[in-house]
PABAKE-218405 format. One record per residue: x, y, z of N, C-alpha, C, O, CB in turn. Coordinates in steps of 0.001 Angstrom, whole numbers, padded with zeros to 6 digits, always signed. Glycine has a CB too. Example, Ala and Ser with C-alpha at 12.3 -4.5 7.8 and 13.67 -1.06 7.14 Angstrom:
BEGIN
+013190-005690+007800+012300-004500+007800+013200-003300+007800+014236-003319+008465+011308-004473+009046
+012850-002250+007080+013670-001060+007140+012900+000030+007870+013409+001138+008039+014084-000598+005725
//
This chain:
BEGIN
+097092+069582-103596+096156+068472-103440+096815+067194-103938+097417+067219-105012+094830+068745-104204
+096719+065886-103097+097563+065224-103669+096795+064143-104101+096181+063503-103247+098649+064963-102932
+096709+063774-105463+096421+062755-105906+096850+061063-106426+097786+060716-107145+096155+063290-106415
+095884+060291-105824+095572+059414-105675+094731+058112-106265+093501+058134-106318+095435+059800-105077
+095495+057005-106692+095171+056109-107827+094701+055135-107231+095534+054375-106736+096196+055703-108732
+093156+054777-107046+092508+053882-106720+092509+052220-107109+091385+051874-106744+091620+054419-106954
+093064+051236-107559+092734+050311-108418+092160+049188-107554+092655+049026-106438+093884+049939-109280
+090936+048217-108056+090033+047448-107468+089038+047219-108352+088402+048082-108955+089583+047941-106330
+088886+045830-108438+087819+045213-109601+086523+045642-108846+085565+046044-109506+087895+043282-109938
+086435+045541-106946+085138+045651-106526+084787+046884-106843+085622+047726-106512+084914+045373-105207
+083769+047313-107409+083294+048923-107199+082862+049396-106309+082800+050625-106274+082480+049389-107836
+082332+048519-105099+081538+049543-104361+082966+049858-102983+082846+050770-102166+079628+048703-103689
+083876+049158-103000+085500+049267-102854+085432+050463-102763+085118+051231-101853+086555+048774-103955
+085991+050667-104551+086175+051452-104800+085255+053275-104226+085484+054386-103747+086249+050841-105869
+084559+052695-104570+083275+054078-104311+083782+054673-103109+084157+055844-103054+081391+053566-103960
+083801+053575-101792+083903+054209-100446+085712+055030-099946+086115+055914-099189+083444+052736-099334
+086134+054319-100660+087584+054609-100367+087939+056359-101270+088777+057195-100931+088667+053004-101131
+087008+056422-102389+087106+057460-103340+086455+058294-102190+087183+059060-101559+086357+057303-104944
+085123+058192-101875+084462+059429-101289+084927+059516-099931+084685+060639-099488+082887+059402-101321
+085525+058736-099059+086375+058797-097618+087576+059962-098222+087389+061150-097959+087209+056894-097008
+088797+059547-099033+089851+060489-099908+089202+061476-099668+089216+062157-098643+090165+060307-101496
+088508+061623-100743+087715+062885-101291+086978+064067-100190+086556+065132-100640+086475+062218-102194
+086900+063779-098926+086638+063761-097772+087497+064548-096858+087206+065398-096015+086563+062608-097500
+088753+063996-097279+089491+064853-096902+090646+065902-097624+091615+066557-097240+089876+064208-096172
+089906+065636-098951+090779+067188-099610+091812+066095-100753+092706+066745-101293+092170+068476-097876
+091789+064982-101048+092482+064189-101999+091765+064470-103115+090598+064784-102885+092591+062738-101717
+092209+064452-104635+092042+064450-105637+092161+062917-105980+093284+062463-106200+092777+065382-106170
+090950+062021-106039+091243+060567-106979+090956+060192-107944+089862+060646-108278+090951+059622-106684
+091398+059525-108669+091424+058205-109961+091072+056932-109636+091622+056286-108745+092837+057884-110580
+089893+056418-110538+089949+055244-109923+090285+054047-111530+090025+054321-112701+088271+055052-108895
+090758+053080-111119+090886+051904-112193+090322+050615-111800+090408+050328-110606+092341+051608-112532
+089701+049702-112676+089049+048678-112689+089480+047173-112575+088991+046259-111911+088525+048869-113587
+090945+047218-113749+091854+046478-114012+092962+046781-114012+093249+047863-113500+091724+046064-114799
+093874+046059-114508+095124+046188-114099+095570+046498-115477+096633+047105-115349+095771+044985-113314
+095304+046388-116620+095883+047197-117716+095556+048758-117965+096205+049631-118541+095510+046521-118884
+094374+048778-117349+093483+050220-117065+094384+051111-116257+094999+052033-116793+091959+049989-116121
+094494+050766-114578+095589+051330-113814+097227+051447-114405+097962+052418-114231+095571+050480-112597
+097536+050317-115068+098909+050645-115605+099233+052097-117093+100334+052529-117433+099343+048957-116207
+098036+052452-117585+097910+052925-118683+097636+054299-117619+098383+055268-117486+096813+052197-119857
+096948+054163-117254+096738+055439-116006+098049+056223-115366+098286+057416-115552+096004+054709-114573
+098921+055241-114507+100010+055517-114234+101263+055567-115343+102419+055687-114937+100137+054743-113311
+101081+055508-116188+101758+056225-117437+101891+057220-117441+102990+057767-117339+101347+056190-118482
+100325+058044-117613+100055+059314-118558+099908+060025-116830+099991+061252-116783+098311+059299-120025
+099816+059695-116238+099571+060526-114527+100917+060116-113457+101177+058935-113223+097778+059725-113541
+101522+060979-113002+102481+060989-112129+101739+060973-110451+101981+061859-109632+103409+062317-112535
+100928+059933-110207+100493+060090-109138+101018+059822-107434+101920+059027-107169+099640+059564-109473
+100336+060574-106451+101548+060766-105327+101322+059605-104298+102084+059354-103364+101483+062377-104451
+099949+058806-104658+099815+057271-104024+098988+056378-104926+098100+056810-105661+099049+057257-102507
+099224+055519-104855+098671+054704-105565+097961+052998-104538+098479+052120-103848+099933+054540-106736
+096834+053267-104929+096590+051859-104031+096039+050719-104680+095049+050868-105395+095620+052056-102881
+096558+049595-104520+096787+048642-105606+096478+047400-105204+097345+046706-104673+098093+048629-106101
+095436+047024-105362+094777+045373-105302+095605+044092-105832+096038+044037-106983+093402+045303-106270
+095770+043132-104940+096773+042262-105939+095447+041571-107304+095629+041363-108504+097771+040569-104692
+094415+041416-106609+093220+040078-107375+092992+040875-108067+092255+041659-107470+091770+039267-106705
+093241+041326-109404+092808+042166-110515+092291+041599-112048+093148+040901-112590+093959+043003-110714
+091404+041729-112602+091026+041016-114312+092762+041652-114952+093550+042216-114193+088973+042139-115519
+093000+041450-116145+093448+041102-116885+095315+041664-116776+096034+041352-117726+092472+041434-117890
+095793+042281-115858+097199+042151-115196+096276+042250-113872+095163+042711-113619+098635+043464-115547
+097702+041325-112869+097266+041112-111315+098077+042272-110664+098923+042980-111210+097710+039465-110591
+097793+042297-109837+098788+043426-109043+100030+043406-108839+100794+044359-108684+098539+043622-107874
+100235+042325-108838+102250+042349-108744+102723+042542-110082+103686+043275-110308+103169+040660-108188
+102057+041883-111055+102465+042490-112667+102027+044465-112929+102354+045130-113912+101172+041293-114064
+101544+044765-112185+101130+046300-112044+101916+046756-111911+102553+047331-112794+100389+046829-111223
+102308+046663-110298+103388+047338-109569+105287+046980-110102+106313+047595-109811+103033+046773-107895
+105116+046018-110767+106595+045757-111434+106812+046534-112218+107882+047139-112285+106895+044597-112093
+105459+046760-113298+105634+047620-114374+105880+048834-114381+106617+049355-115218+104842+047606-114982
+105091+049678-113119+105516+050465-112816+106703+051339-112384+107035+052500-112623+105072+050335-112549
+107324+050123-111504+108255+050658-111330+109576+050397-112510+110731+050446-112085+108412+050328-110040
+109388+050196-113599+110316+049962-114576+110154+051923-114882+111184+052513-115212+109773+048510-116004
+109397+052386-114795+109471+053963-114992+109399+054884-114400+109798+055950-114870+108902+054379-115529
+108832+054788-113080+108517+055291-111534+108798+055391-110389+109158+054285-109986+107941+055061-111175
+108830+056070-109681+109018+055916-107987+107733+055917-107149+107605+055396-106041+109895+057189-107363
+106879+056526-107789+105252+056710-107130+105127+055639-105638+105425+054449-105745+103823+056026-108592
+104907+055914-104999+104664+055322-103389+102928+053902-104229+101902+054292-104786+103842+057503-101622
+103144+053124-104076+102763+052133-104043+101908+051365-102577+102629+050849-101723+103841+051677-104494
+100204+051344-102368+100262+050275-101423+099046+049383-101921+097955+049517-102475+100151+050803-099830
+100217+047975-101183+099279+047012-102330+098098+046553-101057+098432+046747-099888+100407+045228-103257
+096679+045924-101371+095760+045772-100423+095340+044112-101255+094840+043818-102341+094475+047260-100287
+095919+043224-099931+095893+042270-099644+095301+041356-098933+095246+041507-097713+096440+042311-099550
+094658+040064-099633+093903+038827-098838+094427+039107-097309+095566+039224-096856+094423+037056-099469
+092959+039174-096618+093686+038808-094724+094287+037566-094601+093813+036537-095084+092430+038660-093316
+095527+037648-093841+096073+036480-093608+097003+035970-094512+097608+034975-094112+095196+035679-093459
+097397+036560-096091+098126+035735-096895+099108+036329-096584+099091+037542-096797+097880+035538-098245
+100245+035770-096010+101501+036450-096240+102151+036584-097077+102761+037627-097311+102177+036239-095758
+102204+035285-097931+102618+035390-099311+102613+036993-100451+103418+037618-101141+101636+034303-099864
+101013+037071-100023+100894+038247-100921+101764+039344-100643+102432+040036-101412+099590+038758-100908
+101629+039377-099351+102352+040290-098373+103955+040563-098697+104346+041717-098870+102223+039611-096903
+104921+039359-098772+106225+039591-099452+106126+039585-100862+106962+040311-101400+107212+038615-099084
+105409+039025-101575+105583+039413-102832+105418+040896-103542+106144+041454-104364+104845+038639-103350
+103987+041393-102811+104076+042729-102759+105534+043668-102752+105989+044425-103610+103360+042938-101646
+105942+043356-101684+107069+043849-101411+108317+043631-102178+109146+044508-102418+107221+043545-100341
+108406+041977-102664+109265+041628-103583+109250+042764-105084+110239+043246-105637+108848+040057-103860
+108200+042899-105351+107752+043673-106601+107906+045257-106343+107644+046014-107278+106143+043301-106967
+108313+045769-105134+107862+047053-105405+107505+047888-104567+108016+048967-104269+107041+047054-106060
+106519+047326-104142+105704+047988-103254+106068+048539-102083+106837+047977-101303+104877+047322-102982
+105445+049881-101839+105940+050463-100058+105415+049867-098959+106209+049601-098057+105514+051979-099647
+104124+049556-098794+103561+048668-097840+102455+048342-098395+102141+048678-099537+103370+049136-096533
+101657+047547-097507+100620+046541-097405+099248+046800-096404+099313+047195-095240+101374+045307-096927
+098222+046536-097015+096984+046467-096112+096300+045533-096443+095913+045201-097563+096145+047531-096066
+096100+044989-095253+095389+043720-095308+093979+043799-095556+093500+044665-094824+095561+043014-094130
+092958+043156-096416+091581+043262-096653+090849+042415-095602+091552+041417-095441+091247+042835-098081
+090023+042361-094998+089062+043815-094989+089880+044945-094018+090547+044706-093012+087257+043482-094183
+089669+045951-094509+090592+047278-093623+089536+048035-093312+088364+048002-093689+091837+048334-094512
+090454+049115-092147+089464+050145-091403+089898+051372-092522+091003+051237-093047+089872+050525-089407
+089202+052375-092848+089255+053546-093653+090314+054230-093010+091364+054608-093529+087953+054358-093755
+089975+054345-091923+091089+055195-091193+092065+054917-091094+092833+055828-090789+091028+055477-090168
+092722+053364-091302+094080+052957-091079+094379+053439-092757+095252+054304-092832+094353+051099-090498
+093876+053072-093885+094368+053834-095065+094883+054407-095432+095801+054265-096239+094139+054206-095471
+094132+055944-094588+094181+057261-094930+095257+057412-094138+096136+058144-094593+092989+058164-094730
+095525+056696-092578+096745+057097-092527+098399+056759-092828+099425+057311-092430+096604+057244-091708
+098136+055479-093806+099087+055192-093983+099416+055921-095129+100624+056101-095287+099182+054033-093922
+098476+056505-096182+098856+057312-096941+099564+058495-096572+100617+058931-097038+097994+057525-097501
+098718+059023-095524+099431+060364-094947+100704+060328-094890+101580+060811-095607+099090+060742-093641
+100729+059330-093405+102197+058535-093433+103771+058817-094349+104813+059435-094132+101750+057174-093925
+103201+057952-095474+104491+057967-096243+104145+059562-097233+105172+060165-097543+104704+056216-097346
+102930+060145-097655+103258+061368-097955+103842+062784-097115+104395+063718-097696+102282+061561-098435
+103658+062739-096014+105069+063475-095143+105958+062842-095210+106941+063574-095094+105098+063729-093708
+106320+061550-095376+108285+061219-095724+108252+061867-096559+108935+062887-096463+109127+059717-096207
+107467+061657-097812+108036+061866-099152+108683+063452-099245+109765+063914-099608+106781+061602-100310
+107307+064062-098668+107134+065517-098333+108603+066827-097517+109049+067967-097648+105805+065265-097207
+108765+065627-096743+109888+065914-095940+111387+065780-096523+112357+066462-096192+109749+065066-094830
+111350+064917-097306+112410+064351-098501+112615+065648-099139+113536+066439-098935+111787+063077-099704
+111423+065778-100104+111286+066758-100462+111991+068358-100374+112594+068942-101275+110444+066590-100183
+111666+068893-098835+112147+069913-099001+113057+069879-098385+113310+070898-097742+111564+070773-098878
+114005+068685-098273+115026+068838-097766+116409+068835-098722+117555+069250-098546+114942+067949-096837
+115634+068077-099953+116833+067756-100910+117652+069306-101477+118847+069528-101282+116102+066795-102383
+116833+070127-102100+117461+071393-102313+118384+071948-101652+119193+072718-102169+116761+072170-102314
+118381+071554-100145+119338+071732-099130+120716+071072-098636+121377+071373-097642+118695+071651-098308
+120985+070020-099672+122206+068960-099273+122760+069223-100661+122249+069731-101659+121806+067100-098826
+123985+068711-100411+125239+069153-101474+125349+068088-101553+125282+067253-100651+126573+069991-101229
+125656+067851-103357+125928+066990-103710+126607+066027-102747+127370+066571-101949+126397+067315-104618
+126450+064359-102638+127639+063805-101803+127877+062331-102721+126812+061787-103013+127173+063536-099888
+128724+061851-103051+128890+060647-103560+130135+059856-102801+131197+060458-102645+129079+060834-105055
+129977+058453-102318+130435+057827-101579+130974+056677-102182+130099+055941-102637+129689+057699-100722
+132149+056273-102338+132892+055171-103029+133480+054199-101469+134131+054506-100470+134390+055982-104223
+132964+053208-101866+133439+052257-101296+134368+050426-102104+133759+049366-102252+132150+052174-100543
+135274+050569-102314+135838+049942-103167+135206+050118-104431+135168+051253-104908+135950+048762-102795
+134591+048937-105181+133904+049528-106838+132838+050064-106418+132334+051037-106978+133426+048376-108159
+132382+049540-105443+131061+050474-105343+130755+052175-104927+131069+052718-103868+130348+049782-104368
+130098+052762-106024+129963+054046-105669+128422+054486-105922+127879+054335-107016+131000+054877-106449
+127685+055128-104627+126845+055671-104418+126651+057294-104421+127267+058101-103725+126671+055128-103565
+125517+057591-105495+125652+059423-105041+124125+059787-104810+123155+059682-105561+126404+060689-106566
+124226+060160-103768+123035+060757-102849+122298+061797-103535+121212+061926-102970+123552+061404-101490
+122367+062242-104081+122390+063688-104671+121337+062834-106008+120156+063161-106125+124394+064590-105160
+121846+061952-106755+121323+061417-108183+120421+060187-107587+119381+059914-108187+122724+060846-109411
+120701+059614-106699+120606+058671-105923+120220+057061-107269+119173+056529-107639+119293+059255-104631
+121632+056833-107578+122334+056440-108361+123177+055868-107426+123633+056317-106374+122753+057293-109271
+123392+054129-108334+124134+053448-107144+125302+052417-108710+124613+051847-109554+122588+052131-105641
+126488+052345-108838+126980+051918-109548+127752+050601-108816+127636+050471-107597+127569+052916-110161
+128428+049774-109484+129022+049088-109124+130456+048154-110357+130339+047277-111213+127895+048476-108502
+131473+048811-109908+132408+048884-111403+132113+049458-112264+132398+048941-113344+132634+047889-112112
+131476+050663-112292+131162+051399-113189+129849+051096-114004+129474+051631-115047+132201+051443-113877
+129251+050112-113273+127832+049416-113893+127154+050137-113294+127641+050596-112260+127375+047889-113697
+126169+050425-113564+124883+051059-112827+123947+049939-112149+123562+048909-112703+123927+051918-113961
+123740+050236-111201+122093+049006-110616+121013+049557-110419+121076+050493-109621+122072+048190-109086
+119984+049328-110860+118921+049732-110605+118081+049137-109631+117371+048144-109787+118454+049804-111552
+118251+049975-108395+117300+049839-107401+115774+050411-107052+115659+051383-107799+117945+050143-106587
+115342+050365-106780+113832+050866-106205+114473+052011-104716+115473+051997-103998+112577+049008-105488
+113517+052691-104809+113377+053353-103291+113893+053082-101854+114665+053761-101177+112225+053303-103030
+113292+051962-101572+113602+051467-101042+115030+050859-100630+115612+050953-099549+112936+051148-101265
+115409+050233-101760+116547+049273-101749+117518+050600-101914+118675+050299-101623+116585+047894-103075
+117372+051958-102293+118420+052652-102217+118798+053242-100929+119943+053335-100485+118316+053497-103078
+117341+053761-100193+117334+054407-098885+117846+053226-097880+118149+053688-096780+115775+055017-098497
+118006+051884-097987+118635+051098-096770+120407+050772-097654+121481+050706-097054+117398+049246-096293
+120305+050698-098395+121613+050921-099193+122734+051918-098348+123828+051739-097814+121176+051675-100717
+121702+053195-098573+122555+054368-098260+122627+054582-096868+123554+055243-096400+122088+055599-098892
+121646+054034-096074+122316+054124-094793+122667+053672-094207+122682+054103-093054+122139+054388-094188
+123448+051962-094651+124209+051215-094797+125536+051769-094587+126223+051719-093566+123968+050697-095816
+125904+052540-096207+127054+052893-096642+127523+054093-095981+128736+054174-095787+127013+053007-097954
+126718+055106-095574+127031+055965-094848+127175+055775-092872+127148+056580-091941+126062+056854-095398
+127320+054364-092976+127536+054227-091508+128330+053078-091623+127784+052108-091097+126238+054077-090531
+129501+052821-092157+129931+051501-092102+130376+051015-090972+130965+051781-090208+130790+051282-092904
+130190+049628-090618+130558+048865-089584+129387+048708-088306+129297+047869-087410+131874+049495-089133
+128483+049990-088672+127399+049847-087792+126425+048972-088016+125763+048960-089054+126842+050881-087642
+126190+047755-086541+124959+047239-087152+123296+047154-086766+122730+046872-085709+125305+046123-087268
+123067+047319-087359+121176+047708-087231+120806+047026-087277+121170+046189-088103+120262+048378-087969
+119573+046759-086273+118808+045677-086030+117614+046204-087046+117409+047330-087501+118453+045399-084354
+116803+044777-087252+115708+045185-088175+114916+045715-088080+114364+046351-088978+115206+044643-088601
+114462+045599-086502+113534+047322-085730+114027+048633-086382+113367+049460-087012+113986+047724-083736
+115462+048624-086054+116292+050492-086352+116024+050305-088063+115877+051357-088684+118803+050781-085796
+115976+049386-088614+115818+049764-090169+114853+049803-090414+114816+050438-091468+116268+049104-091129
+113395+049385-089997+112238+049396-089963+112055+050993-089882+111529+051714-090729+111711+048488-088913
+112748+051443-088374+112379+053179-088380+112668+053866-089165+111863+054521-089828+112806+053964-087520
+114102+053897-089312+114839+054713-090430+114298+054902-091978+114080+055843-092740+116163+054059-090567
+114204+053400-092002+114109+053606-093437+112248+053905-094207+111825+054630-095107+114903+052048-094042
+111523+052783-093140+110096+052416-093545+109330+054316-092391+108362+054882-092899+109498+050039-092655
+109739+054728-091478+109474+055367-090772+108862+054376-089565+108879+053161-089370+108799+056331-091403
+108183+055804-088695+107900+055057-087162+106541+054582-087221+106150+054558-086054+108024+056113-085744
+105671+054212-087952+104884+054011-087968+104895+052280-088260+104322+051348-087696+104413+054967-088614
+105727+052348-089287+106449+050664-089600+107008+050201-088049+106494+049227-087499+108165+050714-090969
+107951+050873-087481+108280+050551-086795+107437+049920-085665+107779+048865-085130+108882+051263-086737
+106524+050478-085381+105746+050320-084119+104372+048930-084549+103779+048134-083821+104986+052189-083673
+104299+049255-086427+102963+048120-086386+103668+047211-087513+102899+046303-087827+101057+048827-086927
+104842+047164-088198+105407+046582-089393+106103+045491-089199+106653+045404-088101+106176+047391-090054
+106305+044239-090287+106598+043305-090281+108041+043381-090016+108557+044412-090446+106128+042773-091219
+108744+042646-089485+110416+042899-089674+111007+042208-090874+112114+042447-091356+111299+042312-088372
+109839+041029-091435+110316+040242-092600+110763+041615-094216+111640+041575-095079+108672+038907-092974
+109475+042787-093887+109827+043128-094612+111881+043684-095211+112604+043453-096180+108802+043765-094407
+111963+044290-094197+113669+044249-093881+114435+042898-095107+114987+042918-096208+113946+043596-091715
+114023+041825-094055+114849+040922-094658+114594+040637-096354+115557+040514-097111+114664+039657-093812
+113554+040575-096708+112911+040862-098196+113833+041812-099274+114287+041724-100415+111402+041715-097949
+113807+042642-098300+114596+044328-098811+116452+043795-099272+117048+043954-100338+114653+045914-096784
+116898+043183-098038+118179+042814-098269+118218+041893-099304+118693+042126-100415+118786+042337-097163
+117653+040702-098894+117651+039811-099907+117764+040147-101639+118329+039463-102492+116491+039193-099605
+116993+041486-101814+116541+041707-103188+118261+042564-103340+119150+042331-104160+114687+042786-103438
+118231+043515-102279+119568+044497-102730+120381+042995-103032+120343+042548-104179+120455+045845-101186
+120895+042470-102275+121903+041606-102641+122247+040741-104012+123284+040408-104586+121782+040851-101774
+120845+040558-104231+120735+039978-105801+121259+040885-106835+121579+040595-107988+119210+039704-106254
+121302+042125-106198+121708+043066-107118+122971+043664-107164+123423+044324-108099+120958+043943-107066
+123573+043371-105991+125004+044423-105917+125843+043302-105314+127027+043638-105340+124946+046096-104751
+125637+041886-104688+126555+041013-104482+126680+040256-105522+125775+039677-106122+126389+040355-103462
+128471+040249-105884+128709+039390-107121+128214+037753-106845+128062+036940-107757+130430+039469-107500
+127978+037426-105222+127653+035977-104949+126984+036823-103272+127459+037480-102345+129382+034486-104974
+125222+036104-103824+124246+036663-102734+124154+036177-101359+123789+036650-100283+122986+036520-103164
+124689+034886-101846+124670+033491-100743+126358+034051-099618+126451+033720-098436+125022+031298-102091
+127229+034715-100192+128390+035202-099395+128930+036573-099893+129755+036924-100735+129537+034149-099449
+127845+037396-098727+128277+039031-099244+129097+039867-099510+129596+040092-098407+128081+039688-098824
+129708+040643-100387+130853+041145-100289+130687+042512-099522+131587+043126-098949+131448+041211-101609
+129244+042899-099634+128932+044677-098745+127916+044184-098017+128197+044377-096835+128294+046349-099777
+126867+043640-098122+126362+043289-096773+126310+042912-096281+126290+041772-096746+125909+043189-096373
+126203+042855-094837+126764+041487-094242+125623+041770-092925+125249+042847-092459+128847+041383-093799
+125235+040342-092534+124499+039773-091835+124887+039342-090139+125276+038216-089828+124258+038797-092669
+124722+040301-089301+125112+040330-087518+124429+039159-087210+123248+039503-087161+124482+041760-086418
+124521+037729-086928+123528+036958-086240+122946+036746-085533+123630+036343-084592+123512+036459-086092
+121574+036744-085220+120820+037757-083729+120668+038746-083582+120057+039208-082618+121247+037865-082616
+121294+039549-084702+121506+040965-084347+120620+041783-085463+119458+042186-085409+123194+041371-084374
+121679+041880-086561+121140+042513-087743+122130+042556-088699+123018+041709-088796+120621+043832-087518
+121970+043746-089572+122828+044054-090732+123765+045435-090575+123737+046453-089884+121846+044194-091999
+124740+044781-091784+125569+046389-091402+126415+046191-092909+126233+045218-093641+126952+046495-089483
+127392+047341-093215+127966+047629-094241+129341+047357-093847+130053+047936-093026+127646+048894-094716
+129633+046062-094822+131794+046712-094799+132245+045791-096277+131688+044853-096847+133325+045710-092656
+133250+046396-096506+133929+045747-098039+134396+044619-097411+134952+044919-096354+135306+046655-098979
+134393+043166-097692+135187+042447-097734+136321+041979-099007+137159+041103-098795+134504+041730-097327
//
């Protein structure tokens, strides 16, 4: 049964989204605020979490940051209609995707589904791959720890920023348009209804992190018109 972390100042929000879950065989939690939900996701390893940015006393992007200073938990933040802002910042912070308020129940539930078969699928596949670690000049990636160093520094990436990382590095010279990284990485569901900004968001952040100068890449590099791809310069 996979459980599920509600957070939303509205209650009656809350109520419907708990007993829709609940509806279909989810185990939920619900939180009020945002110090409430963060204290929650502490002491609970939960397998989604859905996360309001407009929260009393931490907001949602201070949530989801915090979180992920200790976590991987699948994250979706539920956002003003129309703000895009919220929309990349979400993403800037953390987050796996986005739903715009007011939402249909059913788009929810399936975006939860959604990313819990990636995860799911991840899952039972990892027991099955041998170790692999991939050096590309200082930079070395290992799939296996999914651990990404750079001169022997470690970087700490998010989920995200590791899974487009790695299939980057494991395809060098190939370049992907932000559709094919949309599929690959976000799945087909991104693909078919997802922003492509998110992509660019994604790079932007890896780069802050693993280019010694972000503004002129040394591993990622930017196809114009096209997309992105991996090579040492």
């Amino acid at each position: 049964m996979a459980k599920v972390l509600v957070v939303d100042d509205e209650k009656l929000i809350v109520k419907g989204i708990r007993f829709s879950l609940e509806q279909d065989g989810f185990e939920v939690a619900c939180a009020y605020d945002g110090e409430e939900a963060l204290q929650m996701a502490k002491e609970t390893e939960y397998d989604m979490v859905l996360l309001d940015v407009m929260l009393p006393k931490l907001n949602g992007f201070e949530v989801c940051q915090a979180i992920r200073e200790f976590s991987e938990m699948p994250i979706i933040m539920l956002t003003a209609k129309g703000d895009d802002m919220d929309k990349i910042l979400g993403l800037e912070y953390g987050a796996d995707d986005y739903i715009t308020k007011p939402f249909n129940i059913l788009e929810v539930k399936a975006r939860i589904k959604a990313i819990l078969r990636r995860n799911s699928k991840k899952s039972r596949q990892e027991p099955q791959q041998t170790k692999k670690v991939i050096e590309a000049g200082d930079l070395t990636l290992d799939s296996d720890s999914r651990r990404v160093f750079i001169a022997s520094r470690e970087i700490n990436l998010t989920a995200k920023e590791f899974d487009l990382l790695e299939l980057l590095v494991c395809n060098p010279g190939k370049v992907y348009s932000r559709e094919e990284l949309l599929r690959f990485v976000w799945g087909n569901r991104a693909a078919a209804g997802g922003d492509v900004r998110t992509v660019d968001v994604h790079v932007r952040r890896l780069r802050e992190k693993i280019e010694p100068s972000p503004s002129d890449p040394k591993y990622v590099h930017t196809k114009w018109g096209v997309g992105y791809y991996f090579r040492i310069r």
